[in-house]
N, C-alpha and C positions, 0 to 999 in steps of 0.2 A: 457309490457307497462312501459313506464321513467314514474314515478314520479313525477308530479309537487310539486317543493322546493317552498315551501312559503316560503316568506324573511320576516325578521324581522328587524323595521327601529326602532329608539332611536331620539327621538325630544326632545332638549332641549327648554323653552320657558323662555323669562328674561324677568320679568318683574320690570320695574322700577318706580321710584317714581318720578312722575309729576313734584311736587312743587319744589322738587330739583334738576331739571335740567335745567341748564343754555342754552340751546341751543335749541329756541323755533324760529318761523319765526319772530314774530317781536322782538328780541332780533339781529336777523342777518341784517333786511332790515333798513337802517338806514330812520330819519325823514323825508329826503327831496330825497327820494329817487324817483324816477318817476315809477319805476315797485310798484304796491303793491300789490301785490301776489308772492310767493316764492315758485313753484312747488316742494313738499314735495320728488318726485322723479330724486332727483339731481343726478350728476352725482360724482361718486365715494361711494355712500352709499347702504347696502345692505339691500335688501328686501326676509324676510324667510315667508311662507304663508301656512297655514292650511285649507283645505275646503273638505266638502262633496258635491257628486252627487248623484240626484236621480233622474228617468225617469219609467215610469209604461205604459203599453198600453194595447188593446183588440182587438185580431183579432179574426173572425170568416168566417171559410169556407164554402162555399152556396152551395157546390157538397154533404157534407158529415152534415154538419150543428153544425160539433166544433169548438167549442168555446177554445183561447188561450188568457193568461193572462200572461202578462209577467211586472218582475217587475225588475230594475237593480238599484244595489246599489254601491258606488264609494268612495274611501278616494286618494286624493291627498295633498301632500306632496312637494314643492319646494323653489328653494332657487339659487338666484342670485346676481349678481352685474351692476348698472348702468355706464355704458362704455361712456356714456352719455346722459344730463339732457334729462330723460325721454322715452330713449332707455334700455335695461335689454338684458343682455344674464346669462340664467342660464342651470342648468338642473333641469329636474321633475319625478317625481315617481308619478304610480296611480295604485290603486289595486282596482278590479274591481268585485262584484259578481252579478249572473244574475243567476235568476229564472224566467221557463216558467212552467204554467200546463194548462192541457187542458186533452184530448187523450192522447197527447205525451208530457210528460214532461222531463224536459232540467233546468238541475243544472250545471251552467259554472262558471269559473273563469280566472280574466287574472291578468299579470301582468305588466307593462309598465312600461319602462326607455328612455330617452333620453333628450338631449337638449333644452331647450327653446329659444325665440328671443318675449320679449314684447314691445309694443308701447303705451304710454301713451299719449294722446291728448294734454290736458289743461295743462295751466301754474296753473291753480286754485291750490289755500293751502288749497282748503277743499278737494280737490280729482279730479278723472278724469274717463274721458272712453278710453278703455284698450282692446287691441288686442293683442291675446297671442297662437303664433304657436309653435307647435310641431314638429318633427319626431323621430320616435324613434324603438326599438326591443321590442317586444310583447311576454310573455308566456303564453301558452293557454291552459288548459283541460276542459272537460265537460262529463257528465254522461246523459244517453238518458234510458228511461223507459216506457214502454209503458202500458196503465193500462189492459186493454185487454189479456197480455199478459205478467203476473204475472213474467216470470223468464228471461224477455228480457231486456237484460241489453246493451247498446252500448257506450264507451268509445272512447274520444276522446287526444289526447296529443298532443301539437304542438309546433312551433313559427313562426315567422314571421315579419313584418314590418309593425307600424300602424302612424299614424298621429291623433295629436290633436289640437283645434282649439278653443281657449275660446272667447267669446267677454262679455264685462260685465262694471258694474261700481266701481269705489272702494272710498270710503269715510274716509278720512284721518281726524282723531284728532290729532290735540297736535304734528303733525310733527312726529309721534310715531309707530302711533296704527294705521290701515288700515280696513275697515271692505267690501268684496269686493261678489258683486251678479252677476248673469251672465249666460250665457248659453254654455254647452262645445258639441262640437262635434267631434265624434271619428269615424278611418275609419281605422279596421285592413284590415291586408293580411296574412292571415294564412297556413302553408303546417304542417297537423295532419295525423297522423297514427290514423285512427280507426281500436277500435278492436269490433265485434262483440261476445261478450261470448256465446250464445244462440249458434252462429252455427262456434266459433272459427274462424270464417275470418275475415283478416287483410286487411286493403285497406287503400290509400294514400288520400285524400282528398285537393282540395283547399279550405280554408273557409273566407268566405267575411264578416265583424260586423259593420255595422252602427250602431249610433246611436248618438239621442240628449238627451240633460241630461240638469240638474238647477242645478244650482252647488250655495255653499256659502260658506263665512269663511271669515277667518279675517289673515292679516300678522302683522309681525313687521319690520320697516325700523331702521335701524341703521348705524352710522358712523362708519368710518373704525379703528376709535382710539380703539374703543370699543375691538375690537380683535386683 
């Protein structure tokens, strides 16, 4: 069985001093100007964003009468440039873990890369509502155990092709600082070699992950001077 490589990402975060920055919305929008709002996601300036996902549920089967709990936990990581006022194309990372127990418990992980394309509604300086696609390549393993049956062990390795879909709002201070709520929804397509250890068989699988999640976090927007 391959190995799933965990990656290892490095986030720098700058944080700057308010009071000494010349370059606030109304410093830019002059007195007599007729627009008075200055959408914070203009175009040419970059937006880097930090957030977690969480999503938890309860299913129970009525043939058999168990009970499954499953709980997914999520860090995404992205970073773009507006192409214009209020359009984004960047790319996104999300590292994804998920636990089910029941009967059969299932410890999975994924990992997710690909491009974004965001849309920003409002002209508003205090923030907007935000639509944010994905598509991208997905790695996936997972561990299957059955309690029943102490030495059954089934492995899964893969990859594939998944889609990500955020809609949300995001509340902009100070032209700066972003702080952004929201709901994501993810839709792999996965082709894994399972290994069954118990009886040593290998078999192909397609495997299909929905899911919705609540995702939060905050970015920072920045001018292009800056780098």
């Amino acid at each position: 069985m391959q190995k799933f490589t965990v990656f290892s990402k490095r986030l720098v975060l700058i944080f700057l001093i308010f009071n000494a920055c010349p370059i606030f919305p109304q410093d830019i929008v002059s007195a007599d100007s007729t627009d008075a709002t200055l959408t914070p996601f203009r175009k040419g300036r970059w937006l880097t964003s930090l957030s977690g996902s969480i999503s938890s549920s309860r299913n129970q089967l009525s043939s058999t009468n168990d009970k499954i709990i499953s709980n997914e936990f999520g860090i995404n990581l992205s970073t773009g440039k507006f192409f214009k006022d209020r359009w984004l194309f960047g790319v996104t990372f999300q590292a994804i873990k998920e636990e089910a127990k029941g009967e059969l418990n299932i410890v999975g992980e994924s990992l997710y890369i690909g491009p974004q394309f965001a849309r920003y509604f409002s002209k508003n300086k205090d923030g907007s509502l935000f639509l944010n696609v994905s598509p991208g390549f997905v790695l996936y393993r997972s561990l299957a155990t059955i309690n029943d049956i102490p030495d059954y062990r089934e492995e899964s390795d893969g990859d594939g092709f998944g889609t990500l879909i955020s809609l949300g709002y995001s509340y902009v201070i100070r032209d700066l600082i972003s702080f952004n709520i929201g709901f994501n929804l993810q839709y792999y397509w996965i082709n894994a070699d399972t290994i069954n250890e118990t009886g040593g068989a290998v078999n192909t699988e397609n495997i299909t992950i929905s899911n919705i999640s609540f995702t939060f976090g905050f970015g920072v927007i920045l001018d292009d001077f800056f780098f």
